[in-house]
N, C-alpha and C positions, 0 to 999 in steps of 0.2 A: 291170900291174894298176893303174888309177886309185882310188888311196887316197885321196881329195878326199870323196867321198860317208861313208867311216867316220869323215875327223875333223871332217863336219859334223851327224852322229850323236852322235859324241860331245860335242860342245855342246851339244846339243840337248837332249842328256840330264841336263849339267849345269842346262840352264834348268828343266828338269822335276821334277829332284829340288831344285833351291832353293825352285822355287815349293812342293810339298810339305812341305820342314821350316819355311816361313815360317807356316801353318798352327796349332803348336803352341804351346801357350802353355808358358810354365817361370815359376820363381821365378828364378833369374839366368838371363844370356848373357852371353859375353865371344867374344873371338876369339881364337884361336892357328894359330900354326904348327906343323902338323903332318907327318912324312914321312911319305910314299908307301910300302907296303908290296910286295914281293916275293915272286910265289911261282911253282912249278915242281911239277909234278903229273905221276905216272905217268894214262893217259890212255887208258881201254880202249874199245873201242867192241866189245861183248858179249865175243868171246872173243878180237878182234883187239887188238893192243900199239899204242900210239902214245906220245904225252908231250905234257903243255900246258904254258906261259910266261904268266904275266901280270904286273900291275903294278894296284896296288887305291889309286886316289887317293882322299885321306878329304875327305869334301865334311861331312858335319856326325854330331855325335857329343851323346847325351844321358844324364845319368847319373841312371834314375829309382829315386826311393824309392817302393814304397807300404806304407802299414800294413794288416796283415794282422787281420780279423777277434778273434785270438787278442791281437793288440797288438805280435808280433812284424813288423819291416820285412824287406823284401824288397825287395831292391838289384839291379840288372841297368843294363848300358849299351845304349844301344843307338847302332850307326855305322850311317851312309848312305857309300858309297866307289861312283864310276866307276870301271869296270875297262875292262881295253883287253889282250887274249891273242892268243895266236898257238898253235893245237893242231895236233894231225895223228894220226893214227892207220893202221895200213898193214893192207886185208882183203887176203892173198896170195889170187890169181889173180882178184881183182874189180878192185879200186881202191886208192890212196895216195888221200887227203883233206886239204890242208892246207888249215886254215879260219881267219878273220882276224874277231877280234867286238868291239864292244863292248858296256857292258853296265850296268844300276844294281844297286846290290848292299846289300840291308838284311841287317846281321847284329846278334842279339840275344846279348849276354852278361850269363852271370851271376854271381853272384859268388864260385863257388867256380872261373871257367875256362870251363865249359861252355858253347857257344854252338850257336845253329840261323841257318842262315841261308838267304836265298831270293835268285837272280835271272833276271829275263828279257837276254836278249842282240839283239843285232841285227849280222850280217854278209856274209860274202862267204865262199865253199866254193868251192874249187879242185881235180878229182877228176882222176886220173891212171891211168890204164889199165891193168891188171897185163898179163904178155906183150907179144907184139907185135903192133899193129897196122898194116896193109898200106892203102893206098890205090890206087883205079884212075882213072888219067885217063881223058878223052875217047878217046885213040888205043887205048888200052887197057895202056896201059906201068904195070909194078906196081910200087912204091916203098915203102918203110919211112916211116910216119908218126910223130916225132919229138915226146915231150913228148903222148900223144893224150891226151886227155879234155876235159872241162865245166866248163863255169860256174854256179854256182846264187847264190841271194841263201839269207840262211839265216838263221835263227829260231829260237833255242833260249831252252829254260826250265830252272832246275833248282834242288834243295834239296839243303844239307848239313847236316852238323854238325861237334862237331872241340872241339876243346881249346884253350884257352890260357893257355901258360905263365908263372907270374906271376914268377920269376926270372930267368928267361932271355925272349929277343927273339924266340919260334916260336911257331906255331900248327899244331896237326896236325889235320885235314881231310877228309875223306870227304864226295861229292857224286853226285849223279845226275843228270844233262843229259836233255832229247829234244831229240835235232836234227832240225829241218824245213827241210828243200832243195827250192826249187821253182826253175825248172819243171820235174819230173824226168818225162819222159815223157808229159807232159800232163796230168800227178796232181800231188803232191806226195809227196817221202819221208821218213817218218822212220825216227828210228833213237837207239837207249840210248846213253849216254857213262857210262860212271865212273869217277869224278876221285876218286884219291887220290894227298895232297900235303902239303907243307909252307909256310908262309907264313913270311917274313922280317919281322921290323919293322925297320928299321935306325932309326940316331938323326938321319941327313942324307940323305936321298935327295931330291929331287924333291918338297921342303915345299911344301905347302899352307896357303894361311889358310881356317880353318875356324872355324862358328860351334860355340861348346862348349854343353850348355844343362845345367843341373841340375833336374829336377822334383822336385817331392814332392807 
């Protein structure tokens, strides 16, 4: 599989989401180094089992006040992160799916934990054939076809929510994916994902400099 076109996507994305946080205005910016977050998700696709992997690089982070009507502030961060996963999911007697994406990923927090968050992806779906599948040559000799299935390019969108823990380095996580696989039969297919999971922060992973911005 030519992995060249996902990590030119993913650049891409980084230039897409700079150009968007360059947009806001704040009362300060600084820069820091931030690490890369870790996370690993049970992985369903409706009533089928799979697991997903990712890695959530923080590209820019803002920590806005507003005052509220009443005079009371209301405090929320909100992070921009490129994500980059690797999923799968297995429907017994249809197909194995292992799919390769990346992805921009806006998550808003608040200040007791609580966070919503939204992302579009863009990838590569790799489907595998449940059974066996047989092949006939020209003479008409029959053989067992090894590894069968498809290629698709793939397109998902999806929204969570989830928790984060202000003592400890975790975030716990619930999401809903649609996946769209084309060219599946001369249509396009979708299909439900639901991710639930745990997120790591470690304190060294894979640091990033990122711009930090404070509003009010």
């Amino acid at each position: 599989m030519n992995m060249i076109p996902l990590l030119r996507y993913r650049l891409l994305l980084l230039l897409i989401v700079g150009f968007n946080a360059g947009y806001s205005q704040s009362d300060t910016t600084s820069c820091n180094r931030i690490s890369t977050n870790i996370k690993v998700s049970y992985n369903s696709s409706l009533i089928y089992p799979g697991a997903r992997f990712g890695i959530e690089s923080p590209f820019s982070t803002a920590s806005v006040t507003r005052i509220l009507k009443s005079g009371r502030e209301k405090n929320f961060v909100k992070d921009q992160f490129v994500t980059t996963n690797i999923s799968f999911y297995h429907h017994s007697g249809f197909h194995d799916n292992l799919y390769f994406t990346v992805g921009w990923l806006k998550r808003r927090t608040k200040s007791k934990g609580f966070f919503n968050e939204f992302s579009p992806e863009i990838g590569y779906s790799r489907t595998f054939l449940g059974g066996t599948t047989y092949t006939v040559n020209e003479k008409g000799d029959v053989s067992v076809k090894k590894l069968a299935g498809y290629s698709y390019a793939l397109v998902s969108v999806g929204e969570g929510i989830g928790y984060e823990f202000k003592t400890k380095p975790f975030l716990l996580y619930s999401r809903i994916n649609l996946l769209c696989m084309f060219p599946y039969n001369s249509t396009i297919y979708l299909r439900p994902a639901l991710e639930t999971g745990l997120i790591y922060k470690p304190s060294c992973f894979l640091k990033m400099r990122v711009k930090s911005k404070r509003n009010k």
